[in-house]
LUMMARSE-877632 format. One record per residue (C-alpha): residue number from 1; x, y, z. Coordinates in steps of 0.02 Angstrom, whole numbers, plus 50000, padded with zeros to 5 digits. Each point is the difference from the previous one (the first is absolute). Example, Ala and Ser with C-alpha at 12.3 -4.5 7.8 and 13.67 -1.06 7.14 Angstrom:
# residues 2
(1,(50615,49775,50390));
(2,(50069,50172,49967));
END
This chain:
# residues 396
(1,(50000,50000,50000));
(2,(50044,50179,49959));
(3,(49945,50068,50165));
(4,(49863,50007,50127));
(5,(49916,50165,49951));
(6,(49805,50009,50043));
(7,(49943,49907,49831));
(8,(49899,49858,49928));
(9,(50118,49877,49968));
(10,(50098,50047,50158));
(11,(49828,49935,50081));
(12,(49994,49864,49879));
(13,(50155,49943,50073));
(14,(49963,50021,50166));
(15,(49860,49914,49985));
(16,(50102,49842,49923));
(17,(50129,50006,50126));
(18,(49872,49993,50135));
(19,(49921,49850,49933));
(20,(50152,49904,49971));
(21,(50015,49870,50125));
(22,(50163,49987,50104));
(23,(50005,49850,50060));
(24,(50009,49927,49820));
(25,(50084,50136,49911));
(26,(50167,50100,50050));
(27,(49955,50162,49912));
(28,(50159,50119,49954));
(29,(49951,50185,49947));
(30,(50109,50134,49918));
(31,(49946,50153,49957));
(32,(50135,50118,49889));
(33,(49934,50159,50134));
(34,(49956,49991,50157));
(35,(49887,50149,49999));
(36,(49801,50019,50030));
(37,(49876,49998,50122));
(38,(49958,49812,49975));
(39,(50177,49936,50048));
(40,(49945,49991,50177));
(41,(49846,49898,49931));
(42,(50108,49860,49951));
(43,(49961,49854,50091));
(44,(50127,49933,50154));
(45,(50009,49824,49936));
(46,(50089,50050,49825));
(47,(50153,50027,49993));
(48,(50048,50192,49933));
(49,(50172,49991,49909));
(50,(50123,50133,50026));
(51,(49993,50156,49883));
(52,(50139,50023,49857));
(53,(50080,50143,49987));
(54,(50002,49988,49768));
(55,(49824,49930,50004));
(56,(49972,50144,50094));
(57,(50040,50111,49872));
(58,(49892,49940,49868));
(59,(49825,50127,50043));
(60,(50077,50120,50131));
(61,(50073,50177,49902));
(62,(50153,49990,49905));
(63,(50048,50158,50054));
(64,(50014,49929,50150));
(65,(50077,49807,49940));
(66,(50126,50125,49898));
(67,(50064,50095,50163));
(68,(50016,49821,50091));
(69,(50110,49954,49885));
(70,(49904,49841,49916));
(71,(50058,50063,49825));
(72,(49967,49849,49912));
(73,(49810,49977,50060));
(74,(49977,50191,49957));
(75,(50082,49986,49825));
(76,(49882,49852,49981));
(77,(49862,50094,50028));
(78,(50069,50145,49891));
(79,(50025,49861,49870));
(80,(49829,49932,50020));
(81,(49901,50168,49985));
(82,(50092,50051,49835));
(83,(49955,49845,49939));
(84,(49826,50016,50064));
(85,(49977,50167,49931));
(86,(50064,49924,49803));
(87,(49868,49876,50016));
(88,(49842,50098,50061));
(89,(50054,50130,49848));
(90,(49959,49869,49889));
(91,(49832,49937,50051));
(92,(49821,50109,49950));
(93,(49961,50143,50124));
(94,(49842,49879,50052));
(95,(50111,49874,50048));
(96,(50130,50114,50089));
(97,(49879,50078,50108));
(98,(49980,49810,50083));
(99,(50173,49949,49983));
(100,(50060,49891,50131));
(101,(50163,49941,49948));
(102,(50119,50085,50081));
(103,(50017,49892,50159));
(104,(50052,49861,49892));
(105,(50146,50107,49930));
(106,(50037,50036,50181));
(107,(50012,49820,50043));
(108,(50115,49938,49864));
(109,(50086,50138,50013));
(110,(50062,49980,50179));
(111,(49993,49818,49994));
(112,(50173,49983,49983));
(113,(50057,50124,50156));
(114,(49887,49897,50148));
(115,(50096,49849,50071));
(116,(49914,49826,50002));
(117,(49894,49954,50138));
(118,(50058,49823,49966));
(119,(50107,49998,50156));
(120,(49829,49974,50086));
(121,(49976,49839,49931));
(122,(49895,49916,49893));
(123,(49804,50028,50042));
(124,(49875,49874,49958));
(125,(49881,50147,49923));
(126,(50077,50160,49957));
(127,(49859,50128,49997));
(128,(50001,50181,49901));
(129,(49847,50090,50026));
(130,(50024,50154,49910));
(131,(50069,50048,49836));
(132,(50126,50016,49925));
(133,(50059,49794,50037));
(134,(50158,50006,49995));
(135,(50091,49998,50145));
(136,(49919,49848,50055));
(137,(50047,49891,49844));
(138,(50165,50074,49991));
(139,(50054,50017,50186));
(140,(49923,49859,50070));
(141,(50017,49825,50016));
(142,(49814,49902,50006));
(143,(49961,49860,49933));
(144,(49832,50046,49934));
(145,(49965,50182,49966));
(146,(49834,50126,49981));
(147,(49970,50169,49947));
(148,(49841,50096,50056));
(149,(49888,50104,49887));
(150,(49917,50129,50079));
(151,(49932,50117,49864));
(152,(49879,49999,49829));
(153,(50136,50004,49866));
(154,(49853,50060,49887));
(155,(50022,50148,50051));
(156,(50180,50050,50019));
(157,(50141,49986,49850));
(158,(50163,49888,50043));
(159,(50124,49960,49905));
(160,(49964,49824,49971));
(161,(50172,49938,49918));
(162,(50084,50055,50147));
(163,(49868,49939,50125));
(164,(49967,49810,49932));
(165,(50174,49951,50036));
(166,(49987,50033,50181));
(167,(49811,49913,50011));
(168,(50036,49850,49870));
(169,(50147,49937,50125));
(170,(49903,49999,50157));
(171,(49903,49836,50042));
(172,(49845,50050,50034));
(173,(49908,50186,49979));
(174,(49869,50054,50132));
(175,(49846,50089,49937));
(176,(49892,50092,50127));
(177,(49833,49982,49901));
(178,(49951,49923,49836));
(179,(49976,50165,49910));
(180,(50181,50056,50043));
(181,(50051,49811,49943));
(182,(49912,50043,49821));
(183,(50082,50172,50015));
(184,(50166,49927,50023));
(185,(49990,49849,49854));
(186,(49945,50131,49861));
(187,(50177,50053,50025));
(188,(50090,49845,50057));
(189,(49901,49879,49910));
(190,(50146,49864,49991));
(191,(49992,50017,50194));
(192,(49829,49911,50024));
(193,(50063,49846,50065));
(194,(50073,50074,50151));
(195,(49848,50091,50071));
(196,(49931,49961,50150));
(197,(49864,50115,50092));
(198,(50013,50038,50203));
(199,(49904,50156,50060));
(200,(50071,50099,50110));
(201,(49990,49930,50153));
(202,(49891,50095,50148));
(203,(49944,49980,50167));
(204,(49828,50060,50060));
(205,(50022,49998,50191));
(206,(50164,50054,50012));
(207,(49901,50151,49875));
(208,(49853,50016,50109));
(209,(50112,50013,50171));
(210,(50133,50133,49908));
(211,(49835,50112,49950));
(212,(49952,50010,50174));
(213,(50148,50057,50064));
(214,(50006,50177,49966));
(215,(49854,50150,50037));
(216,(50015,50113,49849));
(217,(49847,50093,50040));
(218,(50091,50143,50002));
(219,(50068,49996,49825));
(220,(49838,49939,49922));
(221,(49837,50100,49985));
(222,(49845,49900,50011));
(223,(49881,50114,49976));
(224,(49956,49981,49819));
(225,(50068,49902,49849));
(226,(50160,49923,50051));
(227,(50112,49898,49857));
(228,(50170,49916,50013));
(229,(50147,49959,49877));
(230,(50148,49908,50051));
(231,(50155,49999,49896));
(232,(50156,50081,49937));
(233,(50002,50184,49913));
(234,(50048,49924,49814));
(235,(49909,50009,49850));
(236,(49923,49816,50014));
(237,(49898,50048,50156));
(238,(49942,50157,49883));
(239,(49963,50092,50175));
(240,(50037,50171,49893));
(241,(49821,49981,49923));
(242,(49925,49990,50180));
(243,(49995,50170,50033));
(244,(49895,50020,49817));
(245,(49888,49833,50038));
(246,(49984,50091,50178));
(247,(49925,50171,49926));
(248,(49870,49896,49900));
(249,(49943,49926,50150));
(250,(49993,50159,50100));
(251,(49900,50096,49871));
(252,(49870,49873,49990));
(253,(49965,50029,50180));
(254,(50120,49938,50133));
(255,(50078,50120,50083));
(256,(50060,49932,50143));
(257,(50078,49846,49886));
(258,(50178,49979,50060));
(259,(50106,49884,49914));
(260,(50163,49955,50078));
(261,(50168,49937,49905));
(262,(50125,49906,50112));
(263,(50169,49959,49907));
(264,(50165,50077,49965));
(265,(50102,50033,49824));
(266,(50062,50104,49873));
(267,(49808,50073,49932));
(268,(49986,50083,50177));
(269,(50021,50165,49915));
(270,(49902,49954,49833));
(271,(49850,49954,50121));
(272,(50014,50166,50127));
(273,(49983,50101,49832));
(274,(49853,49899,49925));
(275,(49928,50045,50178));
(276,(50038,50180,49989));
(277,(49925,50003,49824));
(278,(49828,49885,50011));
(279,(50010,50122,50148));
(280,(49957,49843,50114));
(281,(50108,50061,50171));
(282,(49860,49965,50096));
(283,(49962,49838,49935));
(284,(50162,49896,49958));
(285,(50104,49969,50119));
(286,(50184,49919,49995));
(287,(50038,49929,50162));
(288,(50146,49912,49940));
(289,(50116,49841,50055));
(290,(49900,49898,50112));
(291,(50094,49842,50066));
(292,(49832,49925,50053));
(293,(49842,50039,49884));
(294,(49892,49896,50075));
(295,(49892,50128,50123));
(296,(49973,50108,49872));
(297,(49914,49894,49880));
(298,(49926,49930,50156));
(299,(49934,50191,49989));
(300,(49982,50047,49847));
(301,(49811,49971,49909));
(302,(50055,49942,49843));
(303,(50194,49930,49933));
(304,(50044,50059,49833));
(305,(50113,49947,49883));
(306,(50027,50114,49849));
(307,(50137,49932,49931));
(308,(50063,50002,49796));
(309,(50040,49807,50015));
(310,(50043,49887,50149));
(311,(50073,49843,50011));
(312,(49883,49918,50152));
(313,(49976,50151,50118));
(314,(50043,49938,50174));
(315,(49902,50157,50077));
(316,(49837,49965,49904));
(317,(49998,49806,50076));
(318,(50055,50074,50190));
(319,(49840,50118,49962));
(320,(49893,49868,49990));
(321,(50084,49910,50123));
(322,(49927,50127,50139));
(323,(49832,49994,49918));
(324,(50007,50156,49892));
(325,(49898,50042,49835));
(326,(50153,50029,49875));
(327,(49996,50089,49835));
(328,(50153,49952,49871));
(329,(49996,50118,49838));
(330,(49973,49869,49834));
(331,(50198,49960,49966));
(332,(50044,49847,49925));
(333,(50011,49888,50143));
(334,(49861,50047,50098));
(335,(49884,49882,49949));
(336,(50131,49873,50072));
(337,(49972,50050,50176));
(338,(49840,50078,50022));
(339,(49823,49941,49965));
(340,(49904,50147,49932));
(341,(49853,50027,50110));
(342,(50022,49844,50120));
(343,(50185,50062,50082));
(344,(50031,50160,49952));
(345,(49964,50101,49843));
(346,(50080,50037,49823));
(347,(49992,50185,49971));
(348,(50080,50085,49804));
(349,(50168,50093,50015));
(350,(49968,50138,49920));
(351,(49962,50149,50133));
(352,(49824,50056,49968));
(353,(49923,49815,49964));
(354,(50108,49938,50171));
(355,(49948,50145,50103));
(356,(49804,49938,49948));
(357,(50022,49840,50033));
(358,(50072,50008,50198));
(359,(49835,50127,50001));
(360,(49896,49873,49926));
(361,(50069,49891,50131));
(362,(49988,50102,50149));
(363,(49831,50024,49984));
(364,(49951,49810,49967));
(365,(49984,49969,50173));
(366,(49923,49825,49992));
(367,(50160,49962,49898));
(368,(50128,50042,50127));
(369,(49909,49901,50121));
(370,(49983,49845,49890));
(371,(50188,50036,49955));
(372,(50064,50015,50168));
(373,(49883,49850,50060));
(374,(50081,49895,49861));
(375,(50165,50041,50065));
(376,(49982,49965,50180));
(377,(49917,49840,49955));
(378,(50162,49928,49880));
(379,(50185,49965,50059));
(380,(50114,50082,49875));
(381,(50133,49917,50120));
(382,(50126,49910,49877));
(383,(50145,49924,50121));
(384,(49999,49855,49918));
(385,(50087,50074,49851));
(386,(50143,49955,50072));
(387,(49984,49834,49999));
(388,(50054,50020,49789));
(389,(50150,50061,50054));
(390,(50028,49855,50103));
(391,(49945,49887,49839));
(392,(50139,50069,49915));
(393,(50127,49956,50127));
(394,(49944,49807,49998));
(395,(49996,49987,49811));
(396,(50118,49910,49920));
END
């Protein structure tokens, strides 16, 4: 793993190494930074590897790699962005606007300056649960290997020469949904053989006890309207077209509709001037990082998800994991996860048509209730997921 920054897949993994049983497994983790709030979520019984000093390097500024001295990570990097910035040239301004590549040029790039991790031994199962793959084939000794897919690769460019190398040599390929496995084969179609599917792995009690742990009264109105999105401030979460969905929903009568935004990232600005602009101050409301989300969705009236594309949103399943209605915006995936009008509801993306549809919803009262009576009457528990993990250790 990258890091432990507040994040889906950082909760994914949690959630993984929490079911992972012990007393059967010895679990190893490495992680190239230990940073984020979640590090001190990481369960006692694993066993947290020492930090690196070059894998380190590979996210963190290379202003400040450079002035460490760890020249030939930061020339890497330098190498890897000039490269990167050759290739997106070439590709249709469409494409560009989505283009994901660049991590892989990272990772090759700097490939050759991290030292093995073979001195650790050789592992069983060898695990890499975020993209770019490479460290885990090429540093570490396993006999059997997976990478993890965690997002809708129809709707993000990659450079898929570079990429299939990395994927074809693993063993086996993790999909977290069978939209992102569809996704992920109209680009790697020779892969198909080595797809497997295992959700991401969550626990509703240990949920339900971490949302009563906190009183946020004081940071949540709940005298009108009150909405929720949980995420990071990038362009998939599209949480810069909240403050326009926002206005709609004001003008057609709620004014006392607050709609909160917990999360942290590099839109933070973007967002606080679509705010100024829809001239929603009042009504949108960035409380940023949260290490535990779980009270307020616990307060909020309705979870929405707004998002471009998603992979398997972890936030919208913990959302209905504490009973509440949920509204996810029509991307690609959505169908995947939610059952329109039994779970949760399937809103458009545009701004306008979404803004309608959370009214629509908000005022179909006998829907809520038969959505959040479905909810509290179904376990969306899934701890036995692990259990294909353990599968793949026994196979032969």
């Amino acid at each position: 793993m990258h890091y432990m920054e507040v994040g889906g897949a950082e909760r994914a993994l949690l959630g993984m190494l929490n079911a992972l049983d012990t007393e059967c497994v010895d679990v190893d983790l490495f992680i190239n930074q230990h940073t984020g709030e979640f590090m001190q979520m990481i369960p006692d019984k694993v066993n947290l590897l020492p930090e690196m000093r070059s894998y380190n390097a590979i996210e963190r500024p290379m202003k400040r790699i450079l002035l460490e001295g760890q020249l030939g990570i930061f020339y890497a990097r330098l190498k890897a962005r000039c490269q990167h910035a050759k290739y997106s040239k070439s590709l249709p301004g469409t494409e560009r606007s989505i283009d994901c590549s660049a991590f892989q040029y990272v990772a090759d790039a700097v490939q050759p300056f991290l030292p093995s991790l073979e001195r650790l031994g050789e592992y069983d199962l060898a695990i890499s649960f975020i993209m770019p793959h490479n460290i885990v084939l090429n540093k570490v000794s396993s006999k059997k290997r997976i990478a993890w897919i965690h997002t809708d690769y129809s709707t993000i460019h990659v450079n898929v020469d570079k990429e299939l190398p990395v994927w074809a040599a693993y063993d086996y390929i993790a999909s977290i949904s069978p939209d992102c496995t569809r996704s992920f084969l109209n680009r790697f179609p020779s892969l198909e053989s080595n797809i497997i599917e295992i959700e991401n792995i969550l626990s509703p009690e240990f949920i339900r006890q971490q949302s009563c742990l906190l009183d946020v009264s004081d940071e949540i109105q709940s005298n009108g309207l009150v909405l929720l999105s949980v995420g990071r401030y990038t362009y998939q979460k599209n949480f810069d077209n909240i403050p326009e969905i926002a206005r709609h929903i004001v003008e057609a009568g709620y004014d006392n509709m607050k709609w909160y935004i917990i999360g942290f990232g590099g839109d933070e600005s973007l967002i606080r001037q679509k705010i100024v602009v829809a001239g929603m101050e009042n009504h949108v409301i960035l409380l940023g990082k949260k290490v535990n989300p779980y009270p307020y969705i616990k307060a909020c009236d309705i979870y929405v998800q707004p998002s471009r594309y998603e992979g398997k949103s972890v936030t919208v399943r913990e959302a209905q994991i504490l009973y509440k209605p949920v509204i996810v915006t029509n991307y690609s995936t959505a169908g995947s996860q939610i059952q329109d009008g039994i779970d949760g509801v399937i809103v458009p993306l545009e701004n306008e048509a979404c803004a309608n549809g959370i009214i629509n919803v908000v005022e179909n009262k006998e829907l809520l209730n038969s959505i959040s009576a479905w909810l509290s009457t179904h376990d969306y528990g899934n701890e036995s997921e692990v259990d294909k993990i353990y599968n793949l250790l026994n196979a032969r």
